[in-house]
C-alpha positions in Angstrom: 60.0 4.8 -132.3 58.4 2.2 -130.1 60.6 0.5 -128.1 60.2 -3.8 -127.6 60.9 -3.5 -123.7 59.3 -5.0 -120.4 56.7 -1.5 -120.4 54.0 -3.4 -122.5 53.6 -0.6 -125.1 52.6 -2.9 -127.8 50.4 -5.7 -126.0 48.6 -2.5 -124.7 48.1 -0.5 -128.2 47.4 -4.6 -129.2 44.6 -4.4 -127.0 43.3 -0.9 -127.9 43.0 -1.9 -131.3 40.8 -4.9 -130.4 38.7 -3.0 -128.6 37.8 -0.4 -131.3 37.4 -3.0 -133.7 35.3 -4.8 -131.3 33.1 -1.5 -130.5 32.6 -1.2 -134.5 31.2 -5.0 -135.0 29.5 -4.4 -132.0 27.8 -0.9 -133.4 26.2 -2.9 -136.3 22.8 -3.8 -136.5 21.1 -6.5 -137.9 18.8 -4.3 -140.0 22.0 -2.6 -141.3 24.0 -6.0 -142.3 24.2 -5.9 -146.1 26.4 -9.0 -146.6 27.8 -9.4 -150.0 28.4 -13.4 -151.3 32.0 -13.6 -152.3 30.6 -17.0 -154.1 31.0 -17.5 -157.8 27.9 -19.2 -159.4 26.1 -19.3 -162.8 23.9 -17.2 -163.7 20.9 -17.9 -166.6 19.5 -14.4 -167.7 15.6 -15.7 -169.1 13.9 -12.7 -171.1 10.7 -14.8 -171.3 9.5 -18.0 -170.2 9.5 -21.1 -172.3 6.1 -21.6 -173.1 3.1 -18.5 -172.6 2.4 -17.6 -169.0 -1.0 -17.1 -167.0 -0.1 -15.4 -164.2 -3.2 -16.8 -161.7 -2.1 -14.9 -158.7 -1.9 -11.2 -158.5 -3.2 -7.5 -157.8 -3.7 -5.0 -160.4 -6.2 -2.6 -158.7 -4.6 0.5 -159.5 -6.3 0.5 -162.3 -4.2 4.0 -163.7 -1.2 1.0 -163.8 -2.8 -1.1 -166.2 -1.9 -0.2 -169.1 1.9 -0.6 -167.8 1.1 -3.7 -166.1 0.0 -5.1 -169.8 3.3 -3.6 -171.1 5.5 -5.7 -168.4 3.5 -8.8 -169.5 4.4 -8.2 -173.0 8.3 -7.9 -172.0 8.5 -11.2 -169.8 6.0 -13.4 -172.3 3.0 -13.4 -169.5 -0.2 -14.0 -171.4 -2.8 -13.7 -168.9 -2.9 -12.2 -165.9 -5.8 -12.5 -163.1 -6.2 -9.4 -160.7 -8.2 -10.6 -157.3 -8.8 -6.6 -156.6 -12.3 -7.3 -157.9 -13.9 -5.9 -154.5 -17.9 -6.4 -153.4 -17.3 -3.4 -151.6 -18.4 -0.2 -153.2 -19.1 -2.1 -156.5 -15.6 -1.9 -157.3 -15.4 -4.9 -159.3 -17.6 -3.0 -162.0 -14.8 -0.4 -162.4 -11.7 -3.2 -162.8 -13.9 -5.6 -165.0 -14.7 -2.1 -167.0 -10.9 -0.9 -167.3 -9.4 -4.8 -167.9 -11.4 -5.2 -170.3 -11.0 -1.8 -172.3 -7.3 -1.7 -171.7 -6.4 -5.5 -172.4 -9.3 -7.6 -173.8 -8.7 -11.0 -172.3 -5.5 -10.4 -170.5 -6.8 -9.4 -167.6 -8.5 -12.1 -165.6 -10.6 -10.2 -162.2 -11.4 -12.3 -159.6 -14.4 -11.2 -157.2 -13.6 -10.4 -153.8 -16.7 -10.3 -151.1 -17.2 -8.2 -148.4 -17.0 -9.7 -145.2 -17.9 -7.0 -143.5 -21.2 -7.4 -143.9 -21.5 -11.2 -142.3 -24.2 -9.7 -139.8 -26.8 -9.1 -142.5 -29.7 -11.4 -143.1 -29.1 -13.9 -145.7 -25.3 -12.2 -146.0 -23.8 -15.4 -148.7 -26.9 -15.8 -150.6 -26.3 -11.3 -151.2 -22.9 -12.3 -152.1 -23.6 -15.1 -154.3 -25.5 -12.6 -156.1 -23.3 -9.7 -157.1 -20.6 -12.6 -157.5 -23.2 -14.1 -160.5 -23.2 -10.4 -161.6 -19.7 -9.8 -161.5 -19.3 -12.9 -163.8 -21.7 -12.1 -166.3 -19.7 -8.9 -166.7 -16.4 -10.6 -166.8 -15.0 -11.9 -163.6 -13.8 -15.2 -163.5 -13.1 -16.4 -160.3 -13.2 -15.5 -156.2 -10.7 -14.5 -154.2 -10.7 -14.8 -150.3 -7.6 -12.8 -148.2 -6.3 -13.8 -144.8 -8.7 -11.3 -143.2 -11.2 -14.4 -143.1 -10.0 -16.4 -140.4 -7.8 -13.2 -139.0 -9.4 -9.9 -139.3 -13.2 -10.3 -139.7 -15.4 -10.2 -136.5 -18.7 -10.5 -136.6 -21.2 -8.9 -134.5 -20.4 -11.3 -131.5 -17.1 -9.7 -131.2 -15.0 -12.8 -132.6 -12.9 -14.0 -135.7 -14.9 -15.4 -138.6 -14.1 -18.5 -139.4 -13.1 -19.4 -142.9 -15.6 -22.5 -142.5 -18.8 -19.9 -141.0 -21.9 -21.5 -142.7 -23.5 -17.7 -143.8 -20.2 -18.0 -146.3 -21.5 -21.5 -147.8 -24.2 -19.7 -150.4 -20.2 -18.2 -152.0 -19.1 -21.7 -152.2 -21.3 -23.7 -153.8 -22.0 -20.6 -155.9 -18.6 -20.8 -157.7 -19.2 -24.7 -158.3 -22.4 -23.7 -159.6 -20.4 -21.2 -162.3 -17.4 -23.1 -162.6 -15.3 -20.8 -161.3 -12.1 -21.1 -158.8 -11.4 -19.9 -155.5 -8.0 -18.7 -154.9 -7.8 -18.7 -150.8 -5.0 -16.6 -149.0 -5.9 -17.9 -145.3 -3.4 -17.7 -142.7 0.3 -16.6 -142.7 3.9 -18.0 -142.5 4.7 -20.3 -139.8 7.4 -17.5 -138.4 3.8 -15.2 -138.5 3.0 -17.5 -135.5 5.8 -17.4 -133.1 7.1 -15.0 -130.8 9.3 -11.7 -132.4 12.2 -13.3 -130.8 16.1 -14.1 -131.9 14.7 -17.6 -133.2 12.2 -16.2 -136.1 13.4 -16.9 -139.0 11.5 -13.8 -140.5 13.2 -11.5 -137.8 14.0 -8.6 -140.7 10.6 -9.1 -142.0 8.4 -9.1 -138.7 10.7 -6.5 -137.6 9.5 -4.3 -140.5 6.4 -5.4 -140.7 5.2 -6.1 -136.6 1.2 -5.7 -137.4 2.3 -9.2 -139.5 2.7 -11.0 -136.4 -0.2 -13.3 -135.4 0.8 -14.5 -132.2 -0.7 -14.4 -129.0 -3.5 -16.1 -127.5 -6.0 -13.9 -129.5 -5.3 -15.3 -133.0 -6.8 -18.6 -133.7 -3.5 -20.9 -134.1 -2.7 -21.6 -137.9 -3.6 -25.4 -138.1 -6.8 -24.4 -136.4 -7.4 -21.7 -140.2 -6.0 -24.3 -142.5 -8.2 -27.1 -140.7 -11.2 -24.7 -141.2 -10.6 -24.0 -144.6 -9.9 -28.0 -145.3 -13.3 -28.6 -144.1 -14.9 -26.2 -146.5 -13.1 -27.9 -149.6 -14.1 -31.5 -148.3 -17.8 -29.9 -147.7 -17.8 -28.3 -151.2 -16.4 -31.2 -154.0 -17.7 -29.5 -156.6 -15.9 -26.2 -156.3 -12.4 -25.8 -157.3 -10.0 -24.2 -153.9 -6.8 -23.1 -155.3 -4.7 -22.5 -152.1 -2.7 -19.5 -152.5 0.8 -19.3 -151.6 1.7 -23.1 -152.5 -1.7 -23.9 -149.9 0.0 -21.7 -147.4 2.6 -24.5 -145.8 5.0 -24.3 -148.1 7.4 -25.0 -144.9 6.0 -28.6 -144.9 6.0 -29.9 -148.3 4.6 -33.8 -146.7 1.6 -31.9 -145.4 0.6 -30.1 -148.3 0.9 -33.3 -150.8 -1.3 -34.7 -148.5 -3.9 -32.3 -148.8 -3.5 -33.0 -152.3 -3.9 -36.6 -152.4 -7.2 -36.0 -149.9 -9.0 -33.7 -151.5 -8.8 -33.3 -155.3 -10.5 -30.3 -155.4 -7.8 -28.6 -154.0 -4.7 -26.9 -155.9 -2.3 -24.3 -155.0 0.0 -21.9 -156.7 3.5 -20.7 -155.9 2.6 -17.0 -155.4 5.0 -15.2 -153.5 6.8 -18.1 -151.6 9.7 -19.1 -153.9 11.5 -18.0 -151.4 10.7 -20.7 -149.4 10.4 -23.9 -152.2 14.0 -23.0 -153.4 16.0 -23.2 -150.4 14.4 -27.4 -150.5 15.5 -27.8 -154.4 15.8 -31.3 -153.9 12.8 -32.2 -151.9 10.3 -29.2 -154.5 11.7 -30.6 -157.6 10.4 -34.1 -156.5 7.3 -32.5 -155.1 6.6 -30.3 -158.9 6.7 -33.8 -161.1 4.8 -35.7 -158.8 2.2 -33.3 -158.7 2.7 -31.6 -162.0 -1.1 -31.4 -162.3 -1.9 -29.6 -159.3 0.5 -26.6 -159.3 -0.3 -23.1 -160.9 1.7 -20.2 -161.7 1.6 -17.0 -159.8 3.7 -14.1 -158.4 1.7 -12.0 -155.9 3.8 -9.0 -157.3 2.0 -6.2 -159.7 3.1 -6.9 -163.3 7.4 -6.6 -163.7 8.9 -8.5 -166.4 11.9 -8.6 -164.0 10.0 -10.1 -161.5 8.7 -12.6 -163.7 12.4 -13.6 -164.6 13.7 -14.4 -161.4 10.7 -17.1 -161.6 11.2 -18.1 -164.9 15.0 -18.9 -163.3 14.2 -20.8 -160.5 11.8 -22.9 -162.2 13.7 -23.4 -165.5 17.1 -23.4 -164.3 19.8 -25.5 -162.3 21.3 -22.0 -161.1 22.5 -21.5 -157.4 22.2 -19.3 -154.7 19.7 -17.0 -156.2 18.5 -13.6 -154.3 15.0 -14.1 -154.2 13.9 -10.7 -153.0 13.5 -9.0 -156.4 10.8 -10.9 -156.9 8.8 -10.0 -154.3 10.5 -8.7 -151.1 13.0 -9.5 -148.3 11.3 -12.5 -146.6 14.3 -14.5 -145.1 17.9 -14.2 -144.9 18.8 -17.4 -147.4 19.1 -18.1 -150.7 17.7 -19.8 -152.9 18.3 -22.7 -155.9 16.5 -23.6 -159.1 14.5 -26.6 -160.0 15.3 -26.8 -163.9 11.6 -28.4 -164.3 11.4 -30.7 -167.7 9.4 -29.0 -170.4 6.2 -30.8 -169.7 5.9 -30.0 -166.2 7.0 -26.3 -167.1 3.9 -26.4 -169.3 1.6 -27.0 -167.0 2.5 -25.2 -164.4 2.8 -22.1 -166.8 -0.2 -22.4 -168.2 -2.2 -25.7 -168.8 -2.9 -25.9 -165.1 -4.8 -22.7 -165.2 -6.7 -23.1 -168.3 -8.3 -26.3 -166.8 -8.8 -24.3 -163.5 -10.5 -21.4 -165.7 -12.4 -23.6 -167.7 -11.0 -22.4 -170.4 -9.0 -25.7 -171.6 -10.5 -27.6 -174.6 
């Protein structure tokens, strides 16, 4: 029995038990912490959307997959689906325009992709224009441009090529030549941009992921891509620039609406960075209606009617504190809140959007 006398016995076992709790807290790592909301919110389960989907943003070049990436379109409602795995390189895009088309008719949509490797040829866009009229003869419907043009391509003088490089301009005017869009993935998240450090927001992700970082005096800063790839769509009128992953500043929703009001040419889609428009519900849900004709649908996520329904919730929905990580992947520690859209916005961002894009509205 422990006695309550002047020896200190229980201040000091006190003490010991601070310290191991304290050793355990200490022991966990940030990569480790799995917190679990004790908050109590509505949920909306949404099988399929409200009106049909085309799905404008996406990768389907396992081509073995797509037969199961039509069946996942079938559960969640999505009625088109455009795959920008349609490579230059190694003729590839014959192959995925071949297999879409056998496996799904006209619900796969493959964009052409070019092959910036080979920027050093002689006449290297007017090549590319090419194959791209090629490729759309055969099916493809649209161009897609990655990140790697701004951050991975070097040319034969040992530097970046720039999204705005005039060999590329033959590609551009090309597409407003066919009528076909450009869906352009250039540069990264702002957090992409700044040091690995206990103030990046994208910690977990960078953490994971470190070959994601672009920072360091060796990458061209990200204002310095988007500026470059601004110029092209002011240099180009007549080609439509859909800017992938909601124009790629989805972190500075003023900016972006006034790339929109500048150049009308220019749309984006919400690929991938839900994440980031639903944790500024108020300030996105303004943003969506005012520019209700300017936003497409997309996911960034090979065909999963799950997937699909965490979007279908955030757009649809007035539900709160929603995980967005199923449908996509961990990109930030925060959650997320829907925008419950009215009908006719829904609409167009499902689908009419894209048909007008496509050139396929009446």
């Amino acid at each position: 029995m422990i006695k309550l006398n002047k020896s200190g016995i229980i201040p000091i076992l006190f003490m010991l038990i601070l310290m191991d709790m304290s050793a355990q807290i200490g022991d966990l790592k940030l990569v480790d912490w799995q917190p679990v909301s004790q908050l109590v919110t509505k949920k909306t389960n949404i099988t399929k959307a409200k009106f049909p989907v085309i799905d404008i943003h996406n990768h389907l070049g396992d081509l073995e997959n797509t037969e199961h990436y039509l069946a996942e379109m079938d559960k969640a409602g999505v009625w088109k689906c455009v795959s920008l795995d349609a490579l230059s390189k190694d003729d590839f895009y014959k192959e995925h325009i071949k297999v879409s088309t056998e496996v799904g008719n006209d619900r796969f949509l493959p964009f052409f992709r070019p092959d910036f490797s080979k920027i050093d040829e002689p006449n290297f866009g007017v090549k590319e224009a090419k194959k791209l009229e090629e490729a759309y003869k055969m099916g493809a419907r649209g161009i897609k441009i990655s990140k790697a043009l701004g951050l991975g391509h070097k040319d034969a003088s040992g530097k970046f090529v720039t999204v705005d490089d005039p060999r590329i301009d033959p590609i551009w005017a090309k597409c407003g030549e066919l009528g076909i869009p450009v869906v352009i993935h250039v540069s990264d998240p702002k957090a992409f941009f700044t040091p690995i450090d206990k103030y990046n927001e994208r910690y977990d992700e960078l953490g994971e992921n470190p070959e994601w970082s672009f920072y360091g005096e060796e990458f061209p800063s990200k204002m310095e891509i988007l500026e470059a790839r601004n110029r092209v769509i002011e240099k180009h009128p007549n080609t439509i620039f859909v800017g992938a992953h909601f124009g790629n500043l989805p972190e500075d929703l003023s900016v972006v609406g006034g790339w929109l009001d500048t150049y009308p040419n220019f749309y984006v889609d919400i690929d991938a960075r839900i994440s980031e428009l639903g944790r500024q519900p108020y300030t996105a849900r303004k943003f969506f209606i005012k520019y209700q004709d300017r936003i497409l649908f997309g996911t960034d996520t090979p065909c999963d009617a799950e997937a699909y329904r965490l979007y279908f919730r955030f757009l649809e929905t007035d539900d709160e504190y929603i995980d967005p990580t199923p449908a996509h992947k961990l990109q930030g520690r925060w959650m997320i809140y829907g925008l419950y859209l009215p009908d006719e916005v829904l609409e167009k961002i499902y689908n009419k959007n894209a048909l007008k894009v496509l050139g396929m509205s009446e």
